[in-house]
N, C-alpha and C positions, 0 to 999 in steps of 0.2 A: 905687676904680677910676674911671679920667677918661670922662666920655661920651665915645661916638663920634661922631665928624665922617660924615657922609654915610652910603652906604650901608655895612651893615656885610658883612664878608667873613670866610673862614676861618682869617683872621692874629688877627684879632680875635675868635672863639670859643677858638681854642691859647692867644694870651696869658693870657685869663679861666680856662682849666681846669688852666692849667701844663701842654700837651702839644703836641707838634709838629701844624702843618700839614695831616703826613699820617696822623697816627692823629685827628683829625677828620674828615680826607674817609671813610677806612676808616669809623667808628663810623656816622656818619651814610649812610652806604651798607650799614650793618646788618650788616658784617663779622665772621666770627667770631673774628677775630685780636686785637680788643677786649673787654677785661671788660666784664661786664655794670655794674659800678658808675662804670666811666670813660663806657661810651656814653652810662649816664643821666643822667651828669651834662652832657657835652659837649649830647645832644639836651634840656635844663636849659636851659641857655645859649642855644643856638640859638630857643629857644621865646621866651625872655626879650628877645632882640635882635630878634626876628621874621626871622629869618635864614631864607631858602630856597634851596635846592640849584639850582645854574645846569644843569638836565637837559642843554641842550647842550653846554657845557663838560665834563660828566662824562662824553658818548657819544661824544665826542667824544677824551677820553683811555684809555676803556677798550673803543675800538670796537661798544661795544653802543649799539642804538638804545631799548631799554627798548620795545620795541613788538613784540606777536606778532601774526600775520599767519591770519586765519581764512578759508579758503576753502571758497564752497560750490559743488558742482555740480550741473547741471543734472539734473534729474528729471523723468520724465514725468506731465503733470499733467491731470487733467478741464479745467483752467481757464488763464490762460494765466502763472500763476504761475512754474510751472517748480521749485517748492523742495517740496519733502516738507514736507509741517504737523510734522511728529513736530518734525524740525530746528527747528525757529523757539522752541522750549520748551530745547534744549539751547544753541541762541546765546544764547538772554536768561541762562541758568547761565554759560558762557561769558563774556560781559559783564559778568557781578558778579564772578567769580572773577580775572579782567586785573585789574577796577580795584583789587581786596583784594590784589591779590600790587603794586602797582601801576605795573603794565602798561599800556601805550597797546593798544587794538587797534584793527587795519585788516580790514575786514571788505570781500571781494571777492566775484563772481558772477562763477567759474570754468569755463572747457571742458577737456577731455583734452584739444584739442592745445596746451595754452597750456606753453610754458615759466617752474614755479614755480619755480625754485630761483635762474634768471637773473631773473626781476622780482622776488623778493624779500630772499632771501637776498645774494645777491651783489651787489646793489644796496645792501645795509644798511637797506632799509627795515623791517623785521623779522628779527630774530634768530633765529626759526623759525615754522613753519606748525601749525597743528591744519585738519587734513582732514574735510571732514561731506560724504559722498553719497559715489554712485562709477559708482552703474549697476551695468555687467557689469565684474565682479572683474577676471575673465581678459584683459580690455583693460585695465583701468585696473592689474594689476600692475605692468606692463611701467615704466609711469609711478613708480611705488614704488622698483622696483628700482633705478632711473636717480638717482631723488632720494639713495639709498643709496648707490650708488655716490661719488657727488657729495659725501659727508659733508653734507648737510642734516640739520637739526636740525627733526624733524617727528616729529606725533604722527596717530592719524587715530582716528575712529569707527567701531567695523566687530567682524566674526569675529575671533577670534584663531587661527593656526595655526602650527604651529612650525616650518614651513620658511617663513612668510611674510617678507616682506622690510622692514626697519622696525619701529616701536615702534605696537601698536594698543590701544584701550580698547576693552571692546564688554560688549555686555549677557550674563549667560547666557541665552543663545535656547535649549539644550539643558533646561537646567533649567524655563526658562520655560516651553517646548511640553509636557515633561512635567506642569506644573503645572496648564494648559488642559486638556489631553489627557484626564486625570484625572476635573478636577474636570466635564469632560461627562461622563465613564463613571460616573460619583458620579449625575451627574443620572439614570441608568438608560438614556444612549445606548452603543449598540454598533455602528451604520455610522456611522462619522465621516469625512465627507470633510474632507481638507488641500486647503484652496485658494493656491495659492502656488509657485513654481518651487523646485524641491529640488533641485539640482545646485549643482558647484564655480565655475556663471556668480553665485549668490546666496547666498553661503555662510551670510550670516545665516539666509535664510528651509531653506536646505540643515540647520542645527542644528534651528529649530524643527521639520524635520519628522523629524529623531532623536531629538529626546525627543517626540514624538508618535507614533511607531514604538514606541519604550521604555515607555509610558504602556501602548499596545495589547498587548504583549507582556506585559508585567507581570500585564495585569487576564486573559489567557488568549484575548484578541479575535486574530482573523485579521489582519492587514496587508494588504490589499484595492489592489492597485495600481490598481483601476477608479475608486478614490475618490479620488486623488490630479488636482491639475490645477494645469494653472503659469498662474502668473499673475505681473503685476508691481502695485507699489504704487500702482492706482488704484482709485475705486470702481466706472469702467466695466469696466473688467478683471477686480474680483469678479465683477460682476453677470453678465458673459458666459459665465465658467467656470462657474459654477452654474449658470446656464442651460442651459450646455452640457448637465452633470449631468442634470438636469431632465427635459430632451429627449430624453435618452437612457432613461429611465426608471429610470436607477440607484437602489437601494434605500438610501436616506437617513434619519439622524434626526437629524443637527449637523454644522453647519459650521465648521470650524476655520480661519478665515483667516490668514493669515503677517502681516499687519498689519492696522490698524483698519479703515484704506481699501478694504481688497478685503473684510473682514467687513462693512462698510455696501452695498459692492457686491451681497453675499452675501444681505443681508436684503432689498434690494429685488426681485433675482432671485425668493425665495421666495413674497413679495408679490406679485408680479406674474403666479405662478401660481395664486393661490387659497389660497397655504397661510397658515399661525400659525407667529411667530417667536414663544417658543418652542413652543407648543401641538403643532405638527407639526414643525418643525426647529429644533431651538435653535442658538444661532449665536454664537461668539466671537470673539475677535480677540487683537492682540500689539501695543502699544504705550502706549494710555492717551492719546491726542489731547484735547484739550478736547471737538470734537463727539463726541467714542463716549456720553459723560454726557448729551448731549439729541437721541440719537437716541430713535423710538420704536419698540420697548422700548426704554431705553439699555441702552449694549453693554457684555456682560462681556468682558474683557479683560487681559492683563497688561501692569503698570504699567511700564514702563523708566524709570528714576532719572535724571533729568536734571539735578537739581540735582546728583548726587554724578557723572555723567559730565563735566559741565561742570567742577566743580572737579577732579576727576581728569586730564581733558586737560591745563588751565591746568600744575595743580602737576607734573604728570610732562614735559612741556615744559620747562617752567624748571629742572628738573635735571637732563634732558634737556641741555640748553642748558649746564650748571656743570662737566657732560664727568664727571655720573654715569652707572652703566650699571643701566639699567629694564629691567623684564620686562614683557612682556605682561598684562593681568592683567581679570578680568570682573567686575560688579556685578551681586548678584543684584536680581530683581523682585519685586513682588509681585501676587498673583492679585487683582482685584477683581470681584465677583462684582455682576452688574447684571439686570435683566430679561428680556435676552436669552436666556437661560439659566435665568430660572423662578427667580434670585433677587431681591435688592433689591426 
């Protein structure tokens, strides 16, 4: 075979393997229309030329930009951050999962009234969205539904429900609450306040406190609506509803927070009365943050899977995207048991 002159191109991988043109472009775009012994030998060839796929030229014939588009919303925060800590553990999953499928990603800092579908989609900058935050549900549907309508190719982070609108991944929060909920009744608590808003504005924290409900029913305990208090994902937010609690002189022995940050809220509210986390209130949480492990006590808590939500969003996106049809679908947690709670 005569060297090549110049750079090499995909006239020059077809002539070497004996195959057209276009069952090169196919194989090396990882087509299933190609046997598996033609692709290896064509990507053989290519490896040996040091041949590289012109990305623009191919997005450009097959209208895809090879780029998904990850949007985060605004959260309310102690700091002036604005982003949930939980999220920054499931972008960095995210991150790894684009470049293994390989994916370009554009990573944006999102509002509700921003139109997603006109800046991304129909601009071609991205092929489709994975959605992280939301707030209040009941506002941010409306925004889902539109995207639906729209035929946008988007995936999100969240509850799942089956009249919801769109393709969502989410943790079992039902499972999870039952599994906290529990493992305090195990500890020998029977007044367990839920700190955390239970309604269809936060459906996730709305599950954990169904299977926290589920948990109390189960072991034969009351369901105490006194000990319920809403709250949203911050630690000042714990700390107030507890206090609230406190003040009131509600009769307490654990705190079960809807997530880490209102359970740290939770612990210093305690503190700040005189009492012992866990001695007098034990106290848990729902996500697994990096600070819940160097709080003092560190905090027990359930784990949500970030590395397998992050590859979950990416790979159900991209088939998603191939014009398969996906279901809803949740990843369980696991309970890890810390200080907080009179283990570890």
């Amino acid at each position: 075979m005569s060297p090549i002159k110049g750079k090499p191109n995909s006239l020059d991988i077809a002539m070497r393997a004996g195959v057209s043109q276009a069952t090169v472009s196919r194989a090396l775009r990882g087509s299933p229309l190609v046997n598996k012994e033609t692709r290896e030998r064509i990507e053989a060839i290519a490896r040996e030329l040091n041949y590289k796929v012109d990305k623009s030229a191919s997005n450009l014939r097959t209208q895809r930009s090879n780029t998904l588009a990850l949007l985060l919303f605004e959260d309310p925060t102690d700091d002036h951050s604005l982003i949930n800590p939980f999220f920054l553990s499931i972008l960095a999953s995210i991150t790894r999962a684009a470049a293994a499928a390989d994916q370009d990603l554009l990573v944006s800092f999102q509002q509700l009234s921003d139109d997603w579908q006109a800046d991304y989609e129909n601009t071609h900058k991205a092929d489709g969205l994975i959605l992280l935050g939301y707030g209040d549900y009941l506002e941010y549907r409306a925004k889902l539904e539109r995207l639906t309508a729209g035929g946008a190719h988007f995936v999100r982070w969240g509850a799942t429900r089956p009249d919801q609108p769109g393709l969502a991944i989410g943790s079992d929060n039902i499972g999870g609450g039952e599994a906290v909920t529990r493992h305090l009744i195990e500890q020998g608590c029977k007044r367990i306040a839920f700190i955390g808003e239970a309604s269809s504005h936060y459906p996730e924290f709305n599950d954990r406190y169904r299977g926290y409900r589920k948990a109390l029913e189960a072991a034969g305990l009351k369901v105490d609506p006194e000990l319920q208090v809403d709250a949203i994902t911050t630690e000042r937010s714990g700390l107030e509803a507890t206090q609230e609690l406190l003040d009131r002189d509600v009769e307490l022995d654990a705190v079960f927070g809807a997530s880490d940050l209102i359970a740290i809220g939770a612990m210093q509210a305690v503190f700040n009365a005189g009492l012992d986390v866990p001695g007098d209130v034990a106290v848990a949480g729902f996500d697994d943050i990096p600070m819940a492990q160097y709080c003092r006590p560190a905090l027990t808590t359930l784990r949500q899977d970030t590395i397998a939500a992050g590859q979950a969003l990416v790979e159900n996106l991209l088939r998603l995207i191939a014009g398969e049809k996906i279901e809803c679908s949740t990843i369980p947690g696991e309970l890890i048991v810390r200080g907080s709670t009179g283990g570890g």
